[in-house]
C-alpha positions in Angstrom: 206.5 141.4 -25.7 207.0 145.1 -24.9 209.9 146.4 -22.3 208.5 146.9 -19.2 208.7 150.4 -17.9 211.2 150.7 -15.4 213.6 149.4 -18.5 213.3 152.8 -20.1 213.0 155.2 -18.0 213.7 158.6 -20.0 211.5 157.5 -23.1 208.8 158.7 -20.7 209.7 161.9 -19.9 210.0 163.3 -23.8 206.7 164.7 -25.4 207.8 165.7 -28.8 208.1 163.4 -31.3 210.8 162.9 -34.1 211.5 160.9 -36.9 211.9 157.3 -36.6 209.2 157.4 -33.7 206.4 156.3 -35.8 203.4 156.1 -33.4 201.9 152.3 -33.6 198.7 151.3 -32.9 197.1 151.9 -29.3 196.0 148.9 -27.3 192.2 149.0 -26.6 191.9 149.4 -22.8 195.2 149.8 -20.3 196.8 146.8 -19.4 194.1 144.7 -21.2 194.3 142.3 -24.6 191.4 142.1 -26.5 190.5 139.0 -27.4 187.8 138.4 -30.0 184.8 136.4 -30.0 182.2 135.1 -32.5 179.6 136.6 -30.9 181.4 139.6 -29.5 181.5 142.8 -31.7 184.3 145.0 -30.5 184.9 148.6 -31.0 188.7 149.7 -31.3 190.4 152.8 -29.4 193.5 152.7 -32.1 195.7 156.1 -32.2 196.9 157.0 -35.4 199.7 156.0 -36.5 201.4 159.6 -37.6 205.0 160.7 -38.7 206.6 163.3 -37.5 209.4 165.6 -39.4 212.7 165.7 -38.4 214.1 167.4 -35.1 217.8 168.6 -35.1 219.4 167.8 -32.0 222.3 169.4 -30.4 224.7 167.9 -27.7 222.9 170.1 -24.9 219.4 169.3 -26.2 219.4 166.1 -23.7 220.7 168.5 -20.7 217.9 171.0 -21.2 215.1 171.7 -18.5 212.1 170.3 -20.9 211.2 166.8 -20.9 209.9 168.0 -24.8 212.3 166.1 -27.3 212.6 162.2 -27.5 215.8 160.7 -27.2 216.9 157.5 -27.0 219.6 155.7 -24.3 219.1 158.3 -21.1 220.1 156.5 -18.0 217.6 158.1 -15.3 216.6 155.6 -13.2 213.0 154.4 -12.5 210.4 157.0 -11.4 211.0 155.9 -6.9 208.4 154.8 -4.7 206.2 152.9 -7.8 205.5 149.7 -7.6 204.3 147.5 -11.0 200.4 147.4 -10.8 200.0 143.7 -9.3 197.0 141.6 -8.0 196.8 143.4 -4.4 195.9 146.9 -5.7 193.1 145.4 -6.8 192.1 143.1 -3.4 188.9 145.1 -2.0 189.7 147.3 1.4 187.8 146.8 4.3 185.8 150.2 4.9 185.9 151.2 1.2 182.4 152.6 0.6 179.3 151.0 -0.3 178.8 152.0 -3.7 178.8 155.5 -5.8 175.6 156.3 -6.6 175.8 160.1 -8.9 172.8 161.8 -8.7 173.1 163.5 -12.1 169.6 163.9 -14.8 172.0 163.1 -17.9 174.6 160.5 -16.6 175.7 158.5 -13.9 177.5 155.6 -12.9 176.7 153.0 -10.1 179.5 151.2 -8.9 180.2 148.1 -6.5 180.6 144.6 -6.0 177.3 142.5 -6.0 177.3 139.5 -3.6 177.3 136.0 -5.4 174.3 134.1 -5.7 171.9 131.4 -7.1 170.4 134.2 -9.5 173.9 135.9 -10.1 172.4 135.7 -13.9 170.0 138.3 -13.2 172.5 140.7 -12.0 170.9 143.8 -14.5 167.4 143.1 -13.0 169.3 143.2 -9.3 170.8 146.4 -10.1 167.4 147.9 -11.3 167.6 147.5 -15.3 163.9 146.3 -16.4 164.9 146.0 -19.6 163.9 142.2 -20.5 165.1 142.1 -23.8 169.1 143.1 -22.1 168.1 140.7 -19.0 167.2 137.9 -21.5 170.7 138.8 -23.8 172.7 138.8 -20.4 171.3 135.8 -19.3 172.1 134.0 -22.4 175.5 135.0 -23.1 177.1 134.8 -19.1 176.8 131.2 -18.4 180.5 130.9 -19.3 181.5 133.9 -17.7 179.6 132.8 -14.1 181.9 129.4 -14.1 185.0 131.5 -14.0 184.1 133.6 -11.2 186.7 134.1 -7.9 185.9 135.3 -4.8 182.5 135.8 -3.0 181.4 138.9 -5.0 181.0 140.6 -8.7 182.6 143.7 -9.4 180.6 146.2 -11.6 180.4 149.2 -13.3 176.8 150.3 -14.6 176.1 153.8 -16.4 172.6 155.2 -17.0 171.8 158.2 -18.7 168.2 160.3 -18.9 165.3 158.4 -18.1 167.6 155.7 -16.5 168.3 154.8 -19.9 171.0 151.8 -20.3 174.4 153.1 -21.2 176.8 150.5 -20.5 177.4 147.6 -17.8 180.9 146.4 -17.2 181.3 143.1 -15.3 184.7 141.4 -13.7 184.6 137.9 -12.9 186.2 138.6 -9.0 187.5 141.7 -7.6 191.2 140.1 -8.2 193.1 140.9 -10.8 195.5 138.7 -12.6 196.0 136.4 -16.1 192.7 134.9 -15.3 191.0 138.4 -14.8 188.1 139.0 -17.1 186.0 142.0 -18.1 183.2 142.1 -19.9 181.2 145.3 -21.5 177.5 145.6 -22.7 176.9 148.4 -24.7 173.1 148.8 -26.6 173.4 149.1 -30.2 170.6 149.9 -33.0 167.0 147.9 -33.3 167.2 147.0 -29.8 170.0 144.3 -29.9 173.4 144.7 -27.7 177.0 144.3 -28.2 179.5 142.7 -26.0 183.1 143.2 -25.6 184.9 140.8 -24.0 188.7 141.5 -21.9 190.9 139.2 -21.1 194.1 140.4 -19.0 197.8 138.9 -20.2 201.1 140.2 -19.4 200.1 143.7 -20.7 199.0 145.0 -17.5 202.8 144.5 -16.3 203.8 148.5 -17.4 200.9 150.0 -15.9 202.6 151.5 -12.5 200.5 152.9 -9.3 202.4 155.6 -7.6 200.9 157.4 -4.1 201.6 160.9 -3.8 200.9 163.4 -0.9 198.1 165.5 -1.8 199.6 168.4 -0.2 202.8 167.7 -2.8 200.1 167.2 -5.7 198.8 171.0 -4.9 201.9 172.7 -3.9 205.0 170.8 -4.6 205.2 170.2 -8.2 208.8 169.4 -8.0 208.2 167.2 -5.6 205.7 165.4 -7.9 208.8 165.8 -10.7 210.8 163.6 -9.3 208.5 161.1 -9.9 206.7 162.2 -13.3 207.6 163.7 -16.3 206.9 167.2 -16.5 204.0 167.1 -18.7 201.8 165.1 -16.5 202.9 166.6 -13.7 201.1 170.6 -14.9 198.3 167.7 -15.9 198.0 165.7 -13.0 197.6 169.5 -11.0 194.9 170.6 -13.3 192.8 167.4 -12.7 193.5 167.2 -9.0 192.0 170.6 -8.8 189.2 170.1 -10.6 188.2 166.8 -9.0 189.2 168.2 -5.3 186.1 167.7 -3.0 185.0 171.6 -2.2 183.3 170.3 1.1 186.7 168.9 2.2 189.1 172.0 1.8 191.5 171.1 4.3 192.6 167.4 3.2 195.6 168.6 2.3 196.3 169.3 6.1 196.1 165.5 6.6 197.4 162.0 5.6 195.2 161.9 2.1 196.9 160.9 -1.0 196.5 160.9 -4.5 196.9 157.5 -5.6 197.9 157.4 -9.3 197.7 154.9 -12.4 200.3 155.7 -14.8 201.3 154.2 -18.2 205.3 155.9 -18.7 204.8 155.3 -22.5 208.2 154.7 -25.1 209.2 155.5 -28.3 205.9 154.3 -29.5 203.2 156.0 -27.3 202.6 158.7 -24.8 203.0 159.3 -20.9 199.5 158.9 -19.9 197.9 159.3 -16.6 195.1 156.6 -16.2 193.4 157.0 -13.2 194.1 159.2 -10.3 192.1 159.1 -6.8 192.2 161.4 -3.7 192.0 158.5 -1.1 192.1 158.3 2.5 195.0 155.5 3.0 194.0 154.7 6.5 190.2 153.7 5.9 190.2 153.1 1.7 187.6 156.6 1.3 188.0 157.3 -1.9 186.9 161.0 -2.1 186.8 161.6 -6.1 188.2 160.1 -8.4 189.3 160.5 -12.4 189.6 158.5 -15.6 191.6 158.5 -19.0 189.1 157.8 -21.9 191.1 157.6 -24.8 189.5 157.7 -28.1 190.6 157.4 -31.8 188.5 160.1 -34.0 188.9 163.4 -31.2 191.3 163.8 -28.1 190.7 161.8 -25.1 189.7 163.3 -21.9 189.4 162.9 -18.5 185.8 161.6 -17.4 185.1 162.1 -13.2 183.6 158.0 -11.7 180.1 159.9 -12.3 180.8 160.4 -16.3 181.5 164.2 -16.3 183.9 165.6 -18.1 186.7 168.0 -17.2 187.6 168.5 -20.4 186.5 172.1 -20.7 189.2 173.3 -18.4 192.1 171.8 -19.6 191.0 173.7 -23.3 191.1 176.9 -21.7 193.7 176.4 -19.1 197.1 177.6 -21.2 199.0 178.9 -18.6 199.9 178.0 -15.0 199.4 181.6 -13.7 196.4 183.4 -15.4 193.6 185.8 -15.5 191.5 186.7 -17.8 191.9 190.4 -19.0 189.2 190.3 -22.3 187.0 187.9 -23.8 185.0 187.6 -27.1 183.1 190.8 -27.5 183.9 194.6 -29.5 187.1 196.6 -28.9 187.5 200.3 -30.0 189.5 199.7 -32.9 192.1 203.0 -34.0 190.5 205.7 -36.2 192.1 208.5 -38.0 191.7 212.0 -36.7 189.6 214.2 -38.4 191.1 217.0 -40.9 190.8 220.5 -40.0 188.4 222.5 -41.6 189.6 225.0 -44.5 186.9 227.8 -43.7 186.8 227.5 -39.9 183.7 225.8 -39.5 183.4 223.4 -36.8 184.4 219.7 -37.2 182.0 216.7 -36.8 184.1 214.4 -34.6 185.0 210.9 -36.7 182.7 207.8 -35.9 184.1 205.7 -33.8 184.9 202.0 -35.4 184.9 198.7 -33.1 185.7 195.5 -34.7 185.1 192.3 -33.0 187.8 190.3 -30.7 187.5 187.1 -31.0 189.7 184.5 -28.2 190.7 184.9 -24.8 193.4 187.3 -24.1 195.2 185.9 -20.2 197.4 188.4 -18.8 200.1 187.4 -17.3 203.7 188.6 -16.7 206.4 188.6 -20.1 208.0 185.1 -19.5 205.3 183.0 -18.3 205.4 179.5 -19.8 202.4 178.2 -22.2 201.2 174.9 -22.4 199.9 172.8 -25.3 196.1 172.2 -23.9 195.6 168.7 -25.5 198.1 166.3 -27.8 198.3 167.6 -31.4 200.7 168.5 -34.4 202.2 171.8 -34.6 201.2 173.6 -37.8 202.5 176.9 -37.6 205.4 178.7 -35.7 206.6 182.0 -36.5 205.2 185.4 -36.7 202.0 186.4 -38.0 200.8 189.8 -38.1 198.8 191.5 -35.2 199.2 187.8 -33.9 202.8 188.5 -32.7 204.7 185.3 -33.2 201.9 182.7 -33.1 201.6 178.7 -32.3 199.3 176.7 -34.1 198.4 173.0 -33.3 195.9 170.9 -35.1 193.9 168.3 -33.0 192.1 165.3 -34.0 188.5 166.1 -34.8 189.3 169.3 -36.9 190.4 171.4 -33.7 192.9 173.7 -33.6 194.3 176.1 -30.8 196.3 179.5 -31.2 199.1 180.4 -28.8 199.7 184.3 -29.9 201.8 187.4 -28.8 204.3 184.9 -27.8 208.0 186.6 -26.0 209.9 182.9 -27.4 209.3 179.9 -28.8 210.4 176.5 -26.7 213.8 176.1 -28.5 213.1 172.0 -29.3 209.9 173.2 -31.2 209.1 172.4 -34.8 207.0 172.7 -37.5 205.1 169.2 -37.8 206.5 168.4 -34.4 204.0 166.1 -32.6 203.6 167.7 -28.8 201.7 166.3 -25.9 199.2 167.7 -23.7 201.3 169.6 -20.9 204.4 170.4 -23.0 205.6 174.0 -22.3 205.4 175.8 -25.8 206.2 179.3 -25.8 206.5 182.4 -23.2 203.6 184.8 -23.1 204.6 188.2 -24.7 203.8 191.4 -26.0 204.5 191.0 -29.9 202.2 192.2 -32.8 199.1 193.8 -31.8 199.1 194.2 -27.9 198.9 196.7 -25.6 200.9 194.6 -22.9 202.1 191.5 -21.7 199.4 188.6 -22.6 198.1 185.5 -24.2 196.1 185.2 -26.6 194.4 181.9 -27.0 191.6 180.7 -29.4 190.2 177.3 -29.8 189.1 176.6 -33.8 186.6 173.9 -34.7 186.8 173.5 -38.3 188.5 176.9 -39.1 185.2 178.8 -37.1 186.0 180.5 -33.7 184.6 178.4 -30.9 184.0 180.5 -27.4 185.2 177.9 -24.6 183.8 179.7 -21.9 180.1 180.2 -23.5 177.6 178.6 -21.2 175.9 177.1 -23.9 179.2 175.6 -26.3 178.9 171.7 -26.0 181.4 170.2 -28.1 182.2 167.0 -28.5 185.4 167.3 -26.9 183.2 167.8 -23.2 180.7 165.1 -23.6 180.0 161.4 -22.9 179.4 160.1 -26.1 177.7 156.9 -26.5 180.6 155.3 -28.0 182.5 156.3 -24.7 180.0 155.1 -21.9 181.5 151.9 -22.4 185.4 152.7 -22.1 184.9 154.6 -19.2 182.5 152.0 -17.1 185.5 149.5 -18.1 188.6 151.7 -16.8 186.6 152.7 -13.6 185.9 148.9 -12.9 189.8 147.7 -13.9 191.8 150.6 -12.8 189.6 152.0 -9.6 190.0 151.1 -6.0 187.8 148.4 -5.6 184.6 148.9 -4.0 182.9 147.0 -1.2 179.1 146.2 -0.5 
């Protein structure tokens, strides 16, 4: 059985990774142990496992400011005010709301807790699928499932995409959670037939910590919220609080609402993640939004909203803390050569002007400002390069890469082959090789060919809800959500 978290502490506050860290094998959903069945057909959410080269470390390595370099035996103490995820997070709240219906034409999720009853078998048809090849299936395979339910209602998770076509349907057999918590997933799969996954909870779930921050702290107080994270999730935990902050309730930061957090610390053998993470009104259970960690083996896992849509795009083009854009992709007057007086006087045609094309996003931003890695990856290049300046590489799963260019410095704990995390602060934006001031420039590569992030029409698969994903996320909204009342 693995340590619980709170045993050690500091592994989770180091996002580079050395040798003798090999990353092992991912468990499938947070907290849950996937048990196999004959006439269940699973799909697996397995990292990598990946080496990484070897980091020289120096006495005052451990002392320094970023939480970038792994090291064993560091005596901080347990992140304060976190309490081990335990049966009553999960207990439903009186005044919780209905359900979450998502308008949205491509993807949506309905969420809630359906009140037992005689025909609890037809649950799909209840919730509006009129599909009766799935109702049939359901029907079928749930007879089990039904004879372990506890408590008076069903927790669900149901997403639909164009057309109210079936995504997935995620079921819990009571809105408790606890060794005898279930969770079952229906996916469709080819010539009309289904597959099912089926969860069962064990131990696991034990290092899986909710925390409750001030949202006020979360938007203005970062170290505030570093006292409690690591420094990597706390520039991510900012960016998604942003991004999933309710525009039609600007001031909730002038009153009690919190951000209510699920957080995995990691170890030596797997990442800090961030989970889930709500903005909730504490007194009455409101959840106002709410965001979901869908990790997945073959690209970078993202954050999906409780309505399926990505915020992915902004975290791959959000490099630096402080930034504005100065130049995008389009032609720049490149240098030309003046033209060479004339021998017999005659007048001189002036030289045609050249452009060439600039290809990236160049954020200005004063010398100094720290960079950060915009997803987890493997550093492939550090050093100078030409009208780059000194340059970052990092490769990403999928065949992405990013470029970190006209760099000032380097973060000293920085390798070549070095593993880094999403968050981790890289370099210092600069004015080295071809600039004409202080500024990053950033590019994001999809098998070696320029991708432009901010192009209205670029839909990679990094931003999308992928079939193979409506599942995992329907699952993490029902296990790690505040429950939901009807």
């Amino acid at each position: 059985m693995k340590k619980k978290v709170c045993e050690w502490p500091l592994f989770f506050k180091r996002a580079i990774k050395v040798t003798g860290f090999a990353l092992v094998g991912f468990i499938q959903l947070p907290g849950v142990e996937l048990v196999s069945s004959a006439l269940a057909q699973t799909t697996t959410q397995n990292s990598k496992a990946s080496k990484a080269p070897q980091v020289k470390q120096k006495a005052a390595v451990q002392k320094s400011k970023q939480a970038g370099l792994q090291v064993k035996n560091d005596p901080l103490s347990q992140p304060s005010k976190s309490m081990s995820l335990n049966p009553e997070l999960f207990k439903r709240i009186e005044g919780a709301p209905n359900n979450q219906d998502i308008a949205n034409l491509d993807y949506r999720v309905q969420r809630g807790c359906l009140r037992r009853s005689d025909n609890q078998e037809n649950l799909p048809a209840n919730l509006g699928l009129e599909d009766p090849n799935f109702n049939d299936f359901f029907k079928s395979q749930t007879q089990g499932f039904f004879d372990r339910m506890r408590g008076n209602c069903i927790p669900y998770a149901l997403a639909l995409g164009s057309r109210n076509r079936f995504e997935s349907l995620s079921i819990m057999n009571g809105p408790i959670q606890d060794a005898k918590t279930e969770i079952w997933t229906f996916t469709p799969s080819a010539a009309d037939s289904f597959l099912i996954q089926q969860d069962y909870l064990r131990d696991e779930f034990k290092r899986f910590t909710e925390i409750q921050l001030p949202l006020s702290d979360v938007l203005y107080g970062p170290k505030k919220v570093g006292d409690k994270l690591p420094v990597e999730l706390v520039w991510e935990l900012n960016s998604v609080i942003k991004q999933i902050y309710p525009e039609e309730n600007n001031a909730l930061e002038n009153t009690n609402s919190v951000v209510r957090l699920i957080v995995d610390f990691g170890d030596k053998e797997r990442w800090a993640q961030i989970w889930a993470a709500e903005i909730i009104d504490p007194a009455g259970g409101e959840v106002f939004s709410s965001a979901f960690w869908v990790e997945r083996n073959d690209i970078p896992g993202g954050f999906y909203t409780a309505s399926g849509e990505s915020i992915e795009r902004t975290f791959w083009t959000n490099p630096l803390s402080y930034r504005r854009i100065s130049r995008g992709v389009g032609s720049v007057r490149a240098s030309s050569k003046k033209a060479a007086p004339s021998k017999n006087g005659a007048p001189v045609a002036a030289p045609k002007q050249r452009y060439r094309t600039h290809m990236g996003i160049d954020y200005s931003a004063p010398k100094g400002t720290p960079v950060f890695s915009v997803a987890t990856g493997k550093v492939v290049h550090l050093g100078y390069s030409g009208a780059f300046g000194n340059l970052i590489i990092i490769e990403h799963p999928g065949n992405y890469r990013t470029y970190y260019a006209h760099l000032s410095a380097y973060n000293v704990e920085l390798q070549v082959g070095n593993e880094v995390r999403r968050g981790l602060e890289i370099g210092y934006v600069g004015s080295t090789g071809r600039s004409t001031g202080p500024h990053l420039h950033f590019e994001l590569r999809k098998d070696g060919v320029y991708v432009d992030p901010y192009a209205s029409k670029t839909q990679l698969d990094l931003w999308n809800m992928r079939d193979s994903d409506s599942g995992l996320l329907t699952r993490e909204i029902l296990l790690l959500g505040t429950p939901v009342l009807n």
